[in-house]
N, C-alpha and C positions, 0 to 999 in steps of 0.2 A: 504494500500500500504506500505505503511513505520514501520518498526519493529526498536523497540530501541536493542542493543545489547544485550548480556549476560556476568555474567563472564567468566572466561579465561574457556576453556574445553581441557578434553586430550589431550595432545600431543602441546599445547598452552603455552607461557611463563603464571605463574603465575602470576597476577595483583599484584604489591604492597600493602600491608597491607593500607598505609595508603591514596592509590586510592581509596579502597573498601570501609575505614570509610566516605571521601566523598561523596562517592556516596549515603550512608546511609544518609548523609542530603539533600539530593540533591531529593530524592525517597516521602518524603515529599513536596515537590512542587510542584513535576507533577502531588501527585494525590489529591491536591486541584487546579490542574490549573493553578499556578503560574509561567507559560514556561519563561516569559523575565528573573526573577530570577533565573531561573533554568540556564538557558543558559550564563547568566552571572558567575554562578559559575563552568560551564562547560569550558569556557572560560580561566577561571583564571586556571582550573587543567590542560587545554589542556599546559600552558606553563610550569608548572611542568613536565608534562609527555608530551613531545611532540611525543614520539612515539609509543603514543597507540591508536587504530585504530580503539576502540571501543566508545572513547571520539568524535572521528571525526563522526563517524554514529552517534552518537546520538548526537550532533551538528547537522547535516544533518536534522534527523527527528525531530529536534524542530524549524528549523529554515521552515521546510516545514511545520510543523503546525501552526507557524506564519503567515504563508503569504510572504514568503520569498525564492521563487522556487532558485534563483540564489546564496545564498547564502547553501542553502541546495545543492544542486549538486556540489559547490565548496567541502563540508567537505564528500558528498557521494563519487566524487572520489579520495580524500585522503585517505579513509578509507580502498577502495579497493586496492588501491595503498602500506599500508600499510602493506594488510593482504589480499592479492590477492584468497585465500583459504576459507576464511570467506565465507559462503550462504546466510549467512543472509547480508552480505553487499551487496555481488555480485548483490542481489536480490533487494535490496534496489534502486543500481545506474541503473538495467534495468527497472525496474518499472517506475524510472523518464525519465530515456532517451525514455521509451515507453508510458506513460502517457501525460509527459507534453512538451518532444520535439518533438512527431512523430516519432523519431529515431529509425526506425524498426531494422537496420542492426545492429546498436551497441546493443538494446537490446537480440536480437537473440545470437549474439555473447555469451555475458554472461549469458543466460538462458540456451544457448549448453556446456557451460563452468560447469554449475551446473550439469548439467543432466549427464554428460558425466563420473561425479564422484559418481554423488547421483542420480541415473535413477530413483529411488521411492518415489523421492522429491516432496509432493504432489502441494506444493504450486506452485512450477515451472512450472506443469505440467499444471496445472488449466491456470495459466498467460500464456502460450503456446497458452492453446487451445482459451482463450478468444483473442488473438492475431492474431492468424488464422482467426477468427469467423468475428474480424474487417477487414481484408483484403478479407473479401467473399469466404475465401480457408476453404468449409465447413467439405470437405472430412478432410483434414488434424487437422481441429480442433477435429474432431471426433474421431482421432485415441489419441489423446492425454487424449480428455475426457473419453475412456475409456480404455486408459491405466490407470485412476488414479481407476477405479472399479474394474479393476485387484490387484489392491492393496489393494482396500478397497469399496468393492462389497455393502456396506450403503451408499453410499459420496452420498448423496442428492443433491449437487451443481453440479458434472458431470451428474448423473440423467436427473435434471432439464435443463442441457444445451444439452443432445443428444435426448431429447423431442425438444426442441424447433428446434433443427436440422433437424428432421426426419420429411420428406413432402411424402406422398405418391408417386409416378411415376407417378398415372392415372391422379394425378391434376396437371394443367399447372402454370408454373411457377408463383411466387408470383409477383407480381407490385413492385416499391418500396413503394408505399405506405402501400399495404399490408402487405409486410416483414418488417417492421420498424412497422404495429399494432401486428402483429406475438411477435416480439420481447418486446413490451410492453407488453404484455400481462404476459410474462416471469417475468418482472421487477412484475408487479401486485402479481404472486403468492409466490416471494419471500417475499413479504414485508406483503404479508396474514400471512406468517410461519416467521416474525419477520427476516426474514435474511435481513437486511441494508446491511451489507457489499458484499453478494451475488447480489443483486440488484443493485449496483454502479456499479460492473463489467461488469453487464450486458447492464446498462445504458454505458458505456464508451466505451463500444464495437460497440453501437448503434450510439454516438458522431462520433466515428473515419468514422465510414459508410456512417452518412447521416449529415456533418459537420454546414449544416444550418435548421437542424432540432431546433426552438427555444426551445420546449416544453422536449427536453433533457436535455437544459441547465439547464429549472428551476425546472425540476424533481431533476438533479443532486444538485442544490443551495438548495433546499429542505430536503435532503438525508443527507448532507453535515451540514445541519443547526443542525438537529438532531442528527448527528454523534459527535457533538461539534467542528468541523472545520468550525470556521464562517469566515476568512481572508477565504477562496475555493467557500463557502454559495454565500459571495457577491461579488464575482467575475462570479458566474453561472449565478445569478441573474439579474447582471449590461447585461451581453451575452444575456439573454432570452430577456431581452426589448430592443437589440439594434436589435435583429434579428426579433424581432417582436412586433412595436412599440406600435400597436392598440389592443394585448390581455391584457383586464383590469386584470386576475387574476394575471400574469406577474408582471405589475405595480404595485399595491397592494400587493405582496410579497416584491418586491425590497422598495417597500415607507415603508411599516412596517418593513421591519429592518433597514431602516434609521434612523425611530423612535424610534424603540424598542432599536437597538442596540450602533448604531451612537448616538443619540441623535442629528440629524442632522434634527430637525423641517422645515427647510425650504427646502429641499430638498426634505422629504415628502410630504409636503404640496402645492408641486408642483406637484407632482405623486397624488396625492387623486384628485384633481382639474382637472386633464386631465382625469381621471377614471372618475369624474362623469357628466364631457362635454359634452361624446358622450353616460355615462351609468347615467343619472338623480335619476334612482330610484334605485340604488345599494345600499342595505339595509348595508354593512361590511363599505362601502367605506364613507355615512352618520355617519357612528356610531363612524368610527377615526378621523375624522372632525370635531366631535362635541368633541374626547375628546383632538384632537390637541388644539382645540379651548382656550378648558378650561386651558390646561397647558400654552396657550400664554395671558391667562387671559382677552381675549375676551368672555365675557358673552353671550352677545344679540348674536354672532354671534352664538356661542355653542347653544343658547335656538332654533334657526332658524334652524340648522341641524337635534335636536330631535323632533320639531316640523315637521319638511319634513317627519320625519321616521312614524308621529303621523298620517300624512295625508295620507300617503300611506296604513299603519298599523294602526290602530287606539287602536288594542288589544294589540301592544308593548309594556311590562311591562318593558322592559329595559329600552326605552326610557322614558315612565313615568317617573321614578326613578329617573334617572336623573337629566329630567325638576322642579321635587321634591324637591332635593337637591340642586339646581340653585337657587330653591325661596328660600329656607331655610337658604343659604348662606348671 
């Protein structure tokens, strides 16, 4: 969704010399991951240059890769505001207004504002039609997905979405449940062909359709996890187990990035324990148990979790190992 800036292009004021050397240090941070650093020296240039609108987007897009929707929409409409001509801003503030407020009209607004100068604007075109697609306006998505093949008759992602569009006549209309498996199914073959970011589109198009579909959220917490936006991961995730309390694989996602990432043990440790109440012999949800155990420096409890795995499994060489390593300690 979110595109950091570029420098200044034709017809643009030129960037100050010594904006561009900062940014030169600043380009190191992002790409070991360092965003709060980044943003703080983003910060400090925005007050040297307060009038440049490319500092403000990419504000914007660090503070949305934080975890921080409100503070990103404050610098995405500065930006625009700034540099009202910009596509890549314009494009920026409808994605959020269309993502994460619902705000169909404002985003429309500004994806007709793009198009209207730039009609071969692939990216706008695709956000069009995946916007259509969430509103059930199937017809209209399809004129967008393949205007982008008129442009560029390979695009694999309009392809794959005027496929999943195209239902025979003779079959009678899909269920909702059917059209929401229709559309997984979509999500599936993108992620066969490694498209992640193809497949979030598709999934977000699926969220906006079927709002208490849980199993969107933690596809999307999942997708999200892998993309490196884990402030989005566990927001999908915390959504998937509030819409659906009793699917153990839900919990077990959400408790393992407590663990993993949080480091928030007792919070997992409360998600493992209600996974294995009503799922006794879940061999994943035993095997973090025994190694929560071990990190809270409860022994005998850790040796009774890989012993359960032992009884079940008796041929489990992980859990051997272990128990191995328990004695050996």
């Amino acid at each position: 969704m979110e595109q950091l800036g570029t420098t200044a292009s034709a017809g643009q004021i030129q960037e100050p010399m010594e904006m561009q050397s900062a940014y030169h240090l600043i380009e190191p941070l992002l790409q070991n991951g360092q965003r709060p650093e980044a943003i703080a020296h983003l910060l400090t240039l925005a007050e040297r240059f307060p009038d440049s609108a490319r500092i403000q987007n990419d504000l914007g897009v660090l503070y949305y890769q934080s975890g921080d929707p409100e503070k990103a929409f404050e610098h995405y409409r500065k930006a625009v505001a700034m540099d009202p001509e910009n596509t890549t801003f314009q494009r920026n503030l409808a994605d959020f207004y269309w993502v994460e407020r619902g705000d169909i009209e404002e985003a429309l607004v500004l994806y007709n504002q793009i198009l209207a100068k730039h009609p071969n604007d692939l990216e706008t075109l695709q956000a069009l039609g995946y916007l259509c697609l969430s509103l059930e306006k199937d017809e209209d998505a399809a004129f967008f997905f393949n205007r982008m093949l008129e442009i560029e008759p390979w695009n694999t992602t309009a392809w794959k979405a005027l496929e999943a569009l195209t239902v025979p006549a003779s079959k009678p209309a899909l269920s909702e449940g059917e059209e929401a498996s229709r559309l997984f199914e979509e999500v599936k073959k993108c992620l066969e062909a490694g498209e992640k970011e193809e497949a979030v589109q598709i999934l977000e198009a699926i969220r906006r359709r079927y709002p208490e579909n849980a199993l969107v959220f933690n596809d999307l917490g999942v997708l999200h996890y892998h993309l490196g936006n884990k402030p989005k991961a566990l927001y999908y995730y915390q959504k998937a187990v509030r819409l659906k309390p009793d699917e153990a694989s839900f919990k077990k996602n959400l408790a393992d990035f407590y663990l993993v990432e949080l480091d928030e043990i007792e919070e997992a440790l409360k998600l493992y324990l209600e996974v294995l109440e009503k799922n006794p012999e879940d061999m994943e949800t035993l095997f973090a148990l025994g190694h929560v155990c071990i990190r809270l420096g409860k022994r005998e409890d850790a040796r009774f979790f890989y012993n359960r795995i032992l009884d079940i499994e008796p041929w489990n060489v992980n859990a051997q190992e272990m128990l191995d390593a328990l004695g050996e300690e």
